[in-house]
N, C-alpha and C positions, 0 to 999 in steps of 0.2 A: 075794794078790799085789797086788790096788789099794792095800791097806795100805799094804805096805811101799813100793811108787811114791810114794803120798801123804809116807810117815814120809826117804824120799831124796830126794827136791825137796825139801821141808823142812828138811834137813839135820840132821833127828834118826833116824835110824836108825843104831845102834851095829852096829859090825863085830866079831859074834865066830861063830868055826869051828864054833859046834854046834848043834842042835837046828831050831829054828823060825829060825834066821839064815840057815841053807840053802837059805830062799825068795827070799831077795837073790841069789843066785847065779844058782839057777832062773829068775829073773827076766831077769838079763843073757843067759844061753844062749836059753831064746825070743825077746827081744822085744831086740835089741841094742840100739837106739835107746834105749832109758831108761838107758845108761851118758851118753846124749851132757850136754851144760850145759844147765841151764834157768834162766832165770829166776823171781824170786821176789818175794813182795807184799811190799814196802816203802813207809813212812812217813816223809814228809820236809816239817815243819813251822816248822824255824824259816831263815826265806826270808829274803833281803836284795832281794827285787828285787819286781817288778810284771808283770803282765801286763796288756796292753789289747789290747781286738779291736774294733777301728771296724768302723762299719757301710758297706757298699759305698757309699753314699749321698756319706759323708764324703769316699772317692777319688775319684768320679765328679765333686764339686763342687770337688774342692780344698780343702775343708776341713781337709785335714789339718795343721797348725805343728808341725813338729822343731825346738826353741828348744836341742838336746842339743848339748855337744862331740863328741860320737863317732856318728856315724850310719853303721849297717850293713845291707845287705840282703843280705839267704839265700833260698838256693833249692833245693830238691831235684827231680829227676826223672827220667824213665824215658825211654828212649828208642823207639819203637814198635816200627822195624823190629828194629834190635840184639836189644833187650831187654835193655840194658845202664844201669844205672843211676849217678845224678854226683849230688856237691852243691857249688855252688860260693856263693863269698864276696866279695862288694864292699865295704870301708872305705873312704866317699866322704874323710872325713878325714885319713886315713892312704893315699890311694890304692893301696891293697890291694886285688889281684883275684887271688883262687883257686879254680883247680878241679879235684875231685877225682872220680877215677874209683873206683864203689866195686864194679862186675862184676855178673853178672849175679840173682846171691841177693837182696842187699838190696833193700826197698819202699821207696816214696815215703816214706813215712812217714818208715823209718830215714834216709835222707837229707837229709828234710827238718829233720831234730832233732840230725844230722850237722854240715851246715850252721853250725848255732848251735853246737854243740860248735867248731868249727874260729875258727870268729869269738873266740870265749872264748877259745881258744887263745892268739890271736895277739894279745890287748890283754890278757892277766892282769896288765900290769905297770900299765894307766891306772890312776892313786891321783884318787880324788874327783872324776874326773869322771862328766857327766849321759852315758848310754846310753842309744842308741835303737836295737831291732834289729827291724827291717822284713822280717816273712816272710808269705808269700801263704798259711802254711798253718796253718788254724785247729786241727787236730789235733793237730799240734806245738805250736804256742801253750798249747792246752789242755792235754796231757800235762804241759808245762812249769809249769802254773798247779795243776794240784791236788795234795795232797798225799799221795795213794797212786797207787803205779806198780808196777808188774808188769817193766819194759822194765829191764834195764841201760845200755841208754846214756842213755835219760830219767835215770835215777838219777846217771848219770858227770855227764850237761849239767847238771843241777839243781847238785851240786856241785861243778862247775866255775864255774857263774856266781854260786854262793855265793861262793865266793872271791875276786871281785873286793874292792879295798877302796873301797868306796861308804859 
C-alpha cells in the first residue's frame, strides 16, 4: 500500500478495475486522508528576479538604500489568542494597504508567502520597473530563492513574480 501512496502523489498510478489496482481502492476505504491534495517536488530554474536577505545589522544601522520604483512590504501572522491567521500588503508607492484574513488552518509561513503572492497580484501590470519587496520572513525569502519546492503556493508565487515584465 506505501507503493501505491508513493505511485498517487506522484501522479503515476494508473486507474484500472482489476487485479493488484484494487489496492488503490483498499487504500482510500482505510486511510481516507490519502484521497485528500498533496503536494509535490517541483523545479523552477529559470527566475527573473533576485533574492537578498540583509543582515539585522544592516536595519539596526540604517544601512539599508531602496533606490527602487515600487517598494512593498508583507507580512504574515498569527494571531495568539484567536489563532487565527492574516497576511497583509503595504505599496508605499502605489499607497496600497491590504489585508487579508486567511482563518484558522494556514501557518506563518503560508501567509507569510501569501503576502508576496497578493503584492504580485496587484502590480502584475508594472512594465520595467525596479521592485523591492520588504518581508521580515527569511523562510519565505528562502522558499522563494531556491529552485525545488514541495509547497503550491511557493510554486503559484515563484510564477507569479516570474511574470512580471522586468
Amino acid at each position: 500500500m506505501t507503493a501505491c501512496f508513493h505511485l498517487r502523489v506522484n501522479k503515476q498510478w494508473k486507474r484500472i478495475p482489476c487485479g493488484h489496482a484494487r489496492i488503490n481502492t483498499e487504500l482510500e476505504e482505510i486511510v481516507p486522508e490519502t484521497c485528500s491534495r498533496s503536494d509535490n517536488i517541483i523545479y523552477v530554474f529559470d527566475k527573473n528576479y533576485e533574492v537578498s536577505i540583509l543582515d539585522r545589522s544592516d536595519w539596526i544601522a540604517n544601512n539599508v538604500v531602496l533606490n527602487d520604483e515600487v517598494v512593498c512590504f508583507t507580512d504574515g501572522s498569527r494571531h495568539g489568542h484567536t489563532g487565527r491567521t492574516g497576511a497583509s500588503v503595504f505599496i508605499e508607492s502605489h499607497n496600497i494597504k491590504q489585508v487579508v484574513p486567511l482563518g484558522h488552518y494556514a501557518t506563518v509561513f503560508q501567509a507569510e508567502v501569501y503576502a508576496i503572492r497578493i503584492y504580485v497580484l496587484y502590480l502584475c501590470d508594472e512594465v520595467n520597473a525596479s521592485i523591492a519587496i520588504c518581508s521580515g520572513s527569511q523562510a519565505a525569502l528562502k522558499a522563494l530563492a531556491v529552485a525545488k519546492t514541495t509547497s503550491q503556493l511557493v510554486l503559484e508565487t515563484m510564477k507569479a513574480l516570474r511574470s512580471f515584465n522586468i
